[in-house]
C-alpha positions as CSV (number, residue, x, y, z in Angstrom):
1,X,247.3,41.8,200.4
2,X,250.1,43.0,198.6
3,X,253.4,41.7,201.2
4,X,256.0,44.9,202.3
5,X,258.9,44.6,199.2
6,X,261.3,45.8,201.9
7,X,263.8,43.0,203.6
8,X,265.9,44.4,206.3
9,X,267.5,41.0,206.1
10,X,269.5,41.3,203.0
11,X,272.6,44.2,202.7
12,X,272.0,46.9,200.6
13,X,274.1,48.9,198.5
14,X,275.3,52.6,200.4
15,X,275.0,55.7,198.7
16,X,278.6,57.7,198.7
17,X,279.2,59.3,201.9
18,X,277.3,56.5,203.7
19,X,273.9,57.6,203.2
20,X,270.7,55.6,203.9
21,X,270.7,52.2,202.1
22,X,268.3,51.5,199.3
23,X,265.0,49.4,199.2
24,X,262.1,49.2,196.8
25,X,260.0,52.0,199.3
26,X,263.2,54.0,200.2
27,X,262.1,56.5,197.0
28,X,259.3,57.5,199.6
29,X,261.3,59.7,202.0
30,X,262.6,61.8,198.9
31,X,261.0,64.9,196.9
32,X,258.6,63.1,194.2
33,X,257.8,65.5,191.8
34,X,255.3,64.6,188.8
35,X,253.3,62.1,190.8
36,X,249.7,62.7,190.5
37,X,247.3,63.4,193.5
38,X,245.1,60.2,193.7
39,X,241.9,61.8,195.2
40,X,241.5,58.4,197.3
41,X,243.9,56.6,199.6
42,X,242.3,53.8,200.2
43,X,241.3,53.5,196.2
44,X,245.2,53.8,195.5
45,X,246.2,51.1,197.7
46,X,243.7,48.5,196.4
47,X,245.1,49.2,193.1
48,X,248.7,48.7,193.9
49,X,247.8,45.3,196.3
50,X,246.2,43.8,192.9
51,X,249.6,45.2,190.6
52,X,252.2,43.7,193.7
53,X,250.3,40.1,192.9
54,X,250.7,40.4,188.9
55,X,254.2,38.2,187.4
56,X,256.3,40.7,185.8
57,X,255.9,42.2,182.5
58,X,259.8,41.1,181.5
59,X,262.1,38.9,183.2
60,X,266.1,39.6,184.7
61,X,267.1,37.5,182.6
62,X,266.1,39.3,179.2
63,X,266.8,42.3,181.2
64,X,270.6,41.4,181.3
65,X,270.7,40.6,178.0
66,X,269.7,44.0,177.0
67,X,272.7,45.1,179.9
68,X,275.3,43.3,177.9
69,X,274.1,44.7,174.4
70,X,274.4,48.3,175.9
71,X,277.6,47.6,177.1
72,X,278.8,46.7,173.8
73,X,277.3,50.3,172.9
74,X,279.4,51.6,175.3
75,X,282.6,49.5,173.9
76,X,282.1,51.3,170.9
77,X,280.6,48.3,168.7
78,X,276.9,48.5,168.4
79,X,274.1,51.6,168.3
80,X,271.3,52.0,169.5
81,X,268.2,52.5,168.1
82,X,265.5,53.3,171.1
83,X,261.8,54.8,169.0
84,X,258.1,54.7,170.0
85,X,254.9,56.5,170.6
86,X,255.5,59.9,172.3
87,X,252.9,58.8,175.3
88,X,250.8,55.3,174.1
89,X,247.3,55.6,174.3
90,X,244.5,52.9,175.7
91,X,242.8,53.6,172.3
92,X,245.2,52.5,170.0
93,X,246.7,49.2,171.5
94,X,245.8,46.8,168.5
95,X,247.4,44.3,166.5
96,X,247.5,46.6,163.8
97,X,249.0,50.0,165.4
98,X,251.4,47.3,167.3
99,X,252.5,46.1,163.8
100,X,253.0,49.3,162.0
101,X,254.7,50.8,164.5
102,X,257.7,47.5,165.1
103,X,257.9,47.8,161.1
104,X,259.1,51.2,161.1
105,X,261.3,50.3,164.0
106,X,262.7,47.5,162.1
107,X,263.2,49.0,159.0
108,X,264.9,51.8,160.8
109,X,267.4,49.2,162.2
110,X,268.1,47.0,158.7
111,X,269.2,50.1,157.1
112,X,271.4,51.4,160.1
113,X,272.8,48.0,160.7
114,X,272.7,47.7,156.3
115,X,274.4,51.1,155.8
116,X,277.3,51.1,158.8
117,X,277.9,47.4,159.2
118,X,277.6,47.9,163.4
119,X,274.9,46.1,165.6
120,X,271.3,47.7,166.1
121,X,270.5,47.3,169.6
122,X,266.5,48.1,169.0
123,X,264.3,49.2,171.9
124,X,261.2,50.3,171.9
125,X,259.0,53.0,173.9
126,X,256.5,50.8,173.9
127,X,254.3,48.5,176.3
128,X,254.6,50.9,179.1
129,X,255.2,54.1,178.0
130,X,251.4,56.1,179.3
131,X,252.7,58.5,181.4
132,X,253.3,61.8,180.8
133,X,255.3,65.1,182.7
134,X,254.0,68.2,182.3
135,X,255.7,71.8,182.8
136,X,252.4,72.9,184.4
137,X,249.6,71.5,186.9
138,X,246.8,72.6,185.2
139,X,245.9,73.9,181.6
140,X,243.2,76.5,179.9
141,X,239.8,74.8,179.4
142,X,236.9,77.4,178.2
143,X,236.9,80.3,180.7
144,X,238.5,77.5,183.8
145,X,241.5,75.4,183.8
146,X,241.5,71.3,184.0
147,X,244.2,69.6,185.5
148,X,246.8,68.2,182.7
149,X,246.8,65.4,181.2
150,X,249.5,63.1,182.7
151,X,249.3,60.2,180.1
152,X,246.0,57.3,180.3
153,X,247.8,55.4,183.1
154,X,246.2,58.5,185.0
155,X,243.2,59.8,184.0
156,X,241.1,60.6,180.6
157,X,242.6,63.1,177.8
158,X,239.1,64.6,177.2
159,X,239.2,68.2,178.4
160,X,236.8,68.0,181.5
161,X,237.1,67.7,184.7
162,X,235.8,64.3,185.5
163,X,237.7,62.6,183.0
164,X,240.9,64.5,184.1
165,X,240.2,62.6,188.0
166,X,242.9,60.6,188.4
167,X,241.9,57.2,189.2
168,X,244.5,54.8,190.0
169,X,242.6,51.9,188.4
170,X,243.9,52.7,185.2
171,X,247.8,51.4,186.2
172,X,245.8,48.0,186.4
173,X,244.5,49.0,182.9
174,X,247.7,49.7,181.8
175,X,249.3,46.2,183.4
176,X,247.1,44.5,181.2
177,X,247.4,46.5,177.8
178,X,251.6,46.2,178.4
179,X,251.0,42.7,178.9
180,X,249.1,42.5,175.4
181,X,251.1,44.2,173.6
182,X,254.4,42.5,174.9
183,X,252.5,39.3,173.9
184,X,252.1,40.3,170.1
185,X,255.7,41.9,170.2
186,X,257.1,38.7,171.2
187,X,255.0,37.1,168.6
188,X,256.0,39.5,165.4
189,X,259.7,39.1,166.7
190,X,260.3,35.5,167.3
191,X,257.3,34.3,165.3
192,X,259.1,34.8,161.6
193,X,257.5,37.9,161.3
194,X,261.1,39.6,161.6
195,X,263.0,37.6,159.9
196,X,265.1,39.2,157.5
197,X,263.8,37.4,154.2
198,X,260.4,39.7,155.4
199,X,262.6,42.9,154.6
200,X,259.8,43.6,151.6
201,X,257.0,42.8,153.4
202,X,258.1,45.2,156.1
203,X,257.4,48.2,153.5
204,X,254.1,49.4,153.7
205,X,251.9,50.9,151.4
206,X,252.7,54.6,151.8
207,X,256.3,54.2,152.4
208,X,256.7,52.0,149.2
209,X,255.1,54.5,146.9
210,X,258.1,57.6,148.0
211,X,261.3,58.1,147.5
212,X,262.6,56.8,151.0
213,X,260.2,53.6,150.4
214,X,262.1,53.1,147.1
215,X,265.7,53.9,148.6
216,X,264.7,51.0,151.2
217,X,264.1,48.5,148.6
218,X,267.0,48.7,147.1
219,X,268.8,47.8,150.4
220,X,266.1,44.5,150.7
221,X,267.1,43.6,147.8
222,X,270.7,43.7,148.5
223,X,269.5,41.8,151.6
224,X,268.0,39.4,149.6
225,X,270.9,38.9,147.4
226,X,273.2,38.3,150.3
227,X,271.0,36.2,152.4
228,X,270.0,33.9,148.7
229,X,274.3,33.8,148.5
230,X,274.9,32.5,151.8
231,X,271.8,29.9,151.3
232,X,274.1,28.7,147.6
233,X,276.9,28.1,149.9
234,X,275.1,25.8,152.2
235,X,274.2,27.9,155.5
236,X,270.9,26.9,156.7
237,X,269.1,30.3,157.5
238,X,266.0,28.8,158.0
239,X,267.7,27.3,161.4
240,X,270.3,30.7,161.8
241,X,268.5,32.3,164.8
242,X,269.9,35.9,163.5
243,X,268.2,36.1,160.2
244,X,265.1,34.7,162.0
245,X,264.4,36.7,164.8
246,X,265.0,39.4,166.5
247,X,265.5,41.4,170.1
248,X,262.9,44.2,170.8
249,X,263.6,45.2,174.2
250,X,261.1,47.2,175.7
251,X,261.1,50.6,177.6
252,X,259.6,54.0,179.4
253,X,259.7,56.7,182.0
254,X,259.7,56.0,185.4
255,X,257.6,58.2,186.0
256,X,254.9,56.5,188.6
257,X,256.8,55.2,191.3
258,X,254.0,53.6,192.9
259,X,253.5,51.5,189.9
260,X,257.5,51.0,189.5
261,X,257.4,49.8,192.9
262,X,254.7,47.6,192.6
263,X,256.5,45.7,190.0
264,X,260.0,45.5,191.7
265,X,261.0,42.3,192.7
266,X,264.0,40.2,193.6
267,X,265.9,37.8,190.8
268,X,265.9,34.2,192.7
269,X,269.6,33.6,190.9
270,X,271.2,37.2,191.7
271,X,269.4,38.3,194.8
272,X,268.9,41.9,192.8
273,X,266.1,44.0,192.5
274,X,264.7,44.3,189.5
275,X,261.9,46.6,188.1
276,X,259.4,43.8,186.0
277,X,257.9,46.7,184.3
278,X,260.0,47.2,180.9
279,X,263.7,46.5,180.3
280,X,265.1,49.8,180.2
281,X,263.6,52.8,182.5
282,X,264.7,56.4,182.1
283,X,264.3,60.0,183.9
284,X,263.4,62.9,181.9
285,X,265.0,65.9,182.3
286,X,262.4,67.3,185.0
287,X,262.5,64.2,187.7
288,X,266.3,64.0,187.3
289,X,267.0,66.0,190.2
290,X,270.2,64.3,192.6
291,X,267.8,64.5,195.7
292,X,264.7,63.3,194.3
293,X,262.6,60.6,194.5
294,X,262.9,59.1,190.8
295,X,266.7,58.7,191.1
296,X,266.5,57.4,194.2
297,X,264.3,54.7,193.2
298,X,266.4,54.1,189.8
299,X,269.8,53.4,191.7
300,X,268.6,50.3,193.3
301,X,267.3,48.4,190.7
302,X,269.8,46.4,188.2
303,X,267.9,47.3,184.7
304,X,269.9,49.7,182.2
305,X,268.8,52.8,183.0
306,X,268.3,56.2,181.2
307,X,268.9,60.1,182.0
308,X,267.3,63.0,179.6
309,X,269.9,65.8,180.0
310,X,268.6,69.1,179.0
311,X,270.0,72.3,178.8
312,X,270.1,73.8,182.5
313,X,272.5,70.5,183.1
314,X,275.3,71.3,184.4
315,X,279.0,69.1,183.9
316,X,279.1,69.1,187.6
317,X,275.6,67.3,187.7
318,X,276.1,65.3,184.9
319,X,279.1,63.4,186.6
320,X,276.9,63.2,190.3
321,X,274.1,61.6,188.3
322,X,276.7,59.3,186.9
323,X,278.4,58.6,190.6
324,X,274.8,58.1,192.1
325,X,273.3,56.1,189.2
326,X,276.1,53.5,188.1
327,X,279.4,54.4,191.0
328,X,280.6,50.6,189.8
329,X,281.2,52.2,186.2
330,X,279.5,49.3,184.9
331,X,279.4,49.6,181.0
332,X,275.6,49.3,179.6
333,X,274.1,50.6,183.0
334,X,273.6,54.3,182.0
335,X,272.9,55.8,179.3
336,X,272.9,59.8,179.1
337,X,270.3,60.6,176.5
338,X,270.7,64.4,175.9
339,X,268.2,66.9,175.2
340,X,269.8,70.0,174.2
341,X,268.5,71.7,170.8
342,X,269.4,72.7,167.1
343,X,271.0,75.5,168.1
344,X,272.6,74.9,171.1
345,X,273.9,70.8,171.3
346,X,277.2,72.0,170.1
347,X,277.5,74.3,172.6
348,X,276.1,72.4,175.3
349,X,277.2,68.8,174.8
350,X,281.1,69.4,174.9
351,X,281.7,70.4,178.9
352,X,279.1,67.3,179.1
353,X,281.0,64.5,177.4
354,X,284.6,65.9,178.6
355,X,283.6,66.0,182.3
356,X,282.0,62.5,182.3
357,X,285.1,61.0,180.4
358,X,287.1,62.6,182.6
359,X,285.6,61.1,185.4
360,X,285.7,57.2,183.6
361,X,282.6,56.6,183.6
362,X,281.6,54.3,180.6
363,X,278.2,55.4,179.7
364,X,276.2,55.4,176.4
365,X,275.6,58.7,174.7
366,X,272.2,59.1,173.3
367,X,270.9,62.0,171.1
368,X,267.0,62.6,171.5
369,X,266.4,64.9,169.1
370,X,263.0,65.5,168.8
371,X,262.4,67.1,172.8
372,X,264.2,70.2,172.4
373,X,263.2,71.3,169.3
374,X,259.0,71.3,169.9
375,X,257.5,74.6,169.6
376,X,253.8,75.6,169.8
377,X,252.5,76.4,165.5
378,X,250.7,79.3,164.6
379,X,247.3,77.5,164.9
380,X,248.6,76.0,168.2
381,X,249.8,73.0,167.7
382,X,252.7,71.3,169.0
383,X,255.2,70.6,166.2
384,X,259.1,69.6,165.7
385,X,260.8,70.8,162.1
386,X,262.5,67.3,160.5
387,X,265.5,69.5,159.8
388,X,265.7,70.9,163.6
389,X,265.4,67.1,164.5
390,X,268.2,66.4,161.6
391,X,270.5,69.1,162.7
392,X,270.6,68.5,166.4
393,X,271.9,64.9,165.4
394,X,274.3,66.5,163.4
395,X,275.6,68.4,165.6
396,X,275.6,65.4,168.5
397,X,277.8,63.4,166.1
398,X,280.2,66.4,165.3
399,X,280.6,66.8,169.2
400,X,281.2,63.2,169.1
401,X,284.1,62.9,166.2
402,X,285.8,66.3,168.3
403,X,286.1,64.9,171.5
404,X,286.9,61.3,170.4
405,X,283.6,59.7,172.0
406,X,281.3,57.7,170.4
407,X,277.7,58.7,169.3
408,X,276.0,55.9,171.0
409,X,272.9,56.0,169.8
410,X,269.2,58.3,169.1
411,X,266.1,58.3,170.8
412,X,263.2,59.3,168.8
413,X,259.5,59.8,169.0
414,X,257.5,57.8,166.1
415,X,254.1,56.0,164.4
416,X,253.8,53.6,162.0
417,X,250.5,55.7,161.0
418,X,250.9,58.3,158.0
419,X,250.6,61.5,160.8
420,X,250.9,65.1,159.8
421,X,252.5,66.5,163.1
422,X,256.1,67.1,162.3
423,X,257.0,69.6,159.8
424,X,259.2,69.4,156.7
425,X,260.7,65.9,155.2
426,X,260.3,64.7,151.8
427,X,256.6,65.2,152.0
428,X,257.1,68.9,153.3
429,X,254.3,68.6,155.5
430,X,253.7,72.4,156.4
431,X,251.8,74.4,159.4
432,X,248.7,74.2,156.9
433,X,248.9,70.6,156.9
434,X,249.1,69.7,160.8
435,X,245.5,69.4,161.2
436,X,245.2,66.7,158.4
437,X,246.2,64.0,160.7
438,X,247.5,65.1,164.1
439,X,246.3,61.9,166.5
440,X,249.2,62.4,169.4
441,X,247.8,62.6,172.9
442,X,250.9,64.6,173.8
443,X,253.7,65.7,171.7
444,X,254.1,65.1,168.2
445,X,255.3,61.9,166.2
446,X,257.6,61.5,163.2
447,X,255.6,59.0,160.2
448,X,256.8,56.4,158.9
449,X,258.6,58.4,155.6
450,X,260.1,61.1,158.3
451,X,261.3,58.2,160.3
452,X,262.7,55.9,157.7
453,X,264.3,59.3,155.9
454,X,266.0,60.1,159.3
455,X,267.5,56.6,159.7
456,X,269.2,56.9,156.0
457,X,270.8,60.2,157.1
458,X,271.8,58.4,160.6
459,X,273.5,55.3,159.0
460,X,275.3,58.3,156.7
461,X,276.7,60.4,159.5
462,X,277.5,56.9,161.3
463,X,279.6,55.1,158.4
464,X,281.5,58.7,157.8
């Protein structure tokens, strides 16, 4: 059996004002909202015995690393590029979707880091990221309603209610699918795979052939004029660790606390908790509540953490998130990834970034541009414009350059597949064209053209 994670032994930190001290289970006397109702007790606590014996999925150690690099994103010397699947599915964890996907993530990051000169810190919503929030509990099904779908660590996506039971064997599933996919990761990053002298081979087929595909291969073969310079005057790149691999750090919402918890445990060298699940965790703008459960559980483990601030966020509640989440002012431990809309982030985001300078904390301000700009198509589908998605970065670095802040980083929803689920880009995929190739099992996904187009006009707004 799975042992008690709490240690009444070992001091824990206070919350201000002396509240309770924190400990793996403490997230338990809090409001947890977006958990799902696992129909069987005793079912749900087999699972999580079997998930408390499992090794971690990452280790402190790479954790911290991905601490330090954030805090260098908070010191105003690297970006950050965070990009993955909207909600994974069990369906499509194979080498190839695995691969795709980290090419368009790395190609992403060699033009940032080719175009600006500054450090791509490069995680991924990936190996971890199943779970799903939803604005309602149930949704339309013929002349019924189903419960919704929460994301395959839960339950089924097909629309009936037996596959909509949510059974809590799937977290085990979903231990073992992370742990695959952090296997091959590990292998396409450190195997040679991302070296940059692969810069061409990253380009595939239906990215080469358009105009962002050719715009990326004239910066590979800048690359490959610099690197073939360097190699003239005698530096061994086959030995230079930089050119040769890479960091992919790996992250999701915490969203399941009962699988979060299961995967807590305490560093032997530090004595701090640490949640083995991914490197970085985050809250999305509807478990973010001061009181709640989620942030409870966040503040006592020592990984970088994330908070999606939408548009009802207040200055006020910005700075108490930042006092509850990171009161050392540690740089690299927050990140404020804001939510806010085409039409509103330069509005919104101003009363954000002064109040939580004002208040010294150091954190790393990330646009995600994609949430606040979905909207339901004529023939009901989800979809996101590329120009809402352009514009709302715009207008987060223009907030940036007025209040003398720096535009840490973006946070974007992506594929490596050649999806029609976001309009406009240079293909001007259209409301028509949604239903050509619209695979998401939630909300929808930039391509690989959208996505490598949106990193050009990034690295533009970045080196101005």
């Amino acid at each position: 059996m799975r042992q008690p994670v709490r240690d009444p032994g070992v001091a824990r930190p206070l919350r201000a004002g002396g509240e309770t001290a924190w400990a793996p289970d403490s997230w338990h006397s809090h409001p947890a909202e977006q958990e799902p109702e696992w129909p069987d007790p005793a079912e749900l606590a087999r699972a999580l015995d079997e998930l408390g014996a499992f090794p971690p999925l990452v280790f402190a150690g790479e954790t911290r690393r991905l601490a330090d690099s954030l805090g260098r994103v908070a010191d105003r010397r690297a970006f950050v590029l965070q990009a993955g699947d909207c909600a994974e599915s069990f369906s499509e964890i194979n080498a190839d979707a695995i691969r795709d996907k980290l090419k368009v993530i790395l190609q992403m990051a060699v033009v940032l880091t080719y175009g600006t000169g500054v450090p791509v810190v490069k995680i991924g919503r990936i190996a971890g990221q199943f779970a799903k929030p939803r604005s309602s509990p149930t949704e339309p099904c013929g002349d019924g309603e189903i419960p919704s779908f929460r994301g395959h660590i839960v339950h089924d996506d097909a629309p009936n209610l037996v596959a909509r039971r949510a059974n809590p064997s799937r977290m085990i599933e979903a231990y073992r699918l992370s742990a695959a996919t952090l296997n091959l990761v590990r292998t396409f990053t450190k195997g040679g795979f991302a070296a940059l002298g692969q810069v061409h081979a990253w380009n595939q087929e239906f990215v080469a052939t358009s105009h962002e595909g050719r715009r990326y291969e004239e910066t590979a073969e800048a690359i490959d004029r610099a690197l073939h310079f360097l190699g003239a005057c005698g530096v061994n790149l086959a030995s230079d660790t930089p050119t040769q691999q890479v960091d992919l750090f790996t992250s999701h919402e915490a969203l399941l606390l009962d699988y979060e918890q299961s995967l807590t445990q305490r560093d032997q060298l530090t004595g701090d908790y640490y949640d083995g699940s991914a490197h970085m965790l985050w809250l999305g703008d509807r478990t973010r509540r001061l009181d709640g459960a989620h942030l409870e559980f966040l503040r006592g483990v020592h990984n970088p953490v994330g908070v999606k601030l939408g548009p009802t966020t207040s200055p006020e509640e910005a700075v108490a998130i930042c006092e509850a989440l990171n009161p050392a002012r540690v740089p690299g431990r927050l990140t404020l990834i804001t939510r806010l809309g085409v039409a509103a982030v330069t509005r919104l985001l101003p009363p954000l970034v002064r109040a939580v300078t004002a208040a010294g904390h150091p954190v790393v301000w990330q646009c995600d541009p994609m949430h606040g700009n979905t909207f339901v198509s004529d023939n009901g589908r989800k979809t996101r414009r590329f120009d809402d998605v352009l514009g709302e970065i715009k207008g987060f670095f223009a907030v940036h350059r007025q209040e003398g802040t720096w535009p840490g980083g973006v946070h974007v929803e992506l594929t490596g597949d050649a999806v029609t689920e976001c309009l406009g880009g240079a293909e001007d995929i259209l409301e028509e064209h949604l239903s050509l190739h619209y695979t998401t099992t939630c909300d929808p996904r930039l391509n690989g053209r959208q996505a490598l187009d949106l990193a050009f006009r990034v690295a533009e707004l970045l080196a101005d």
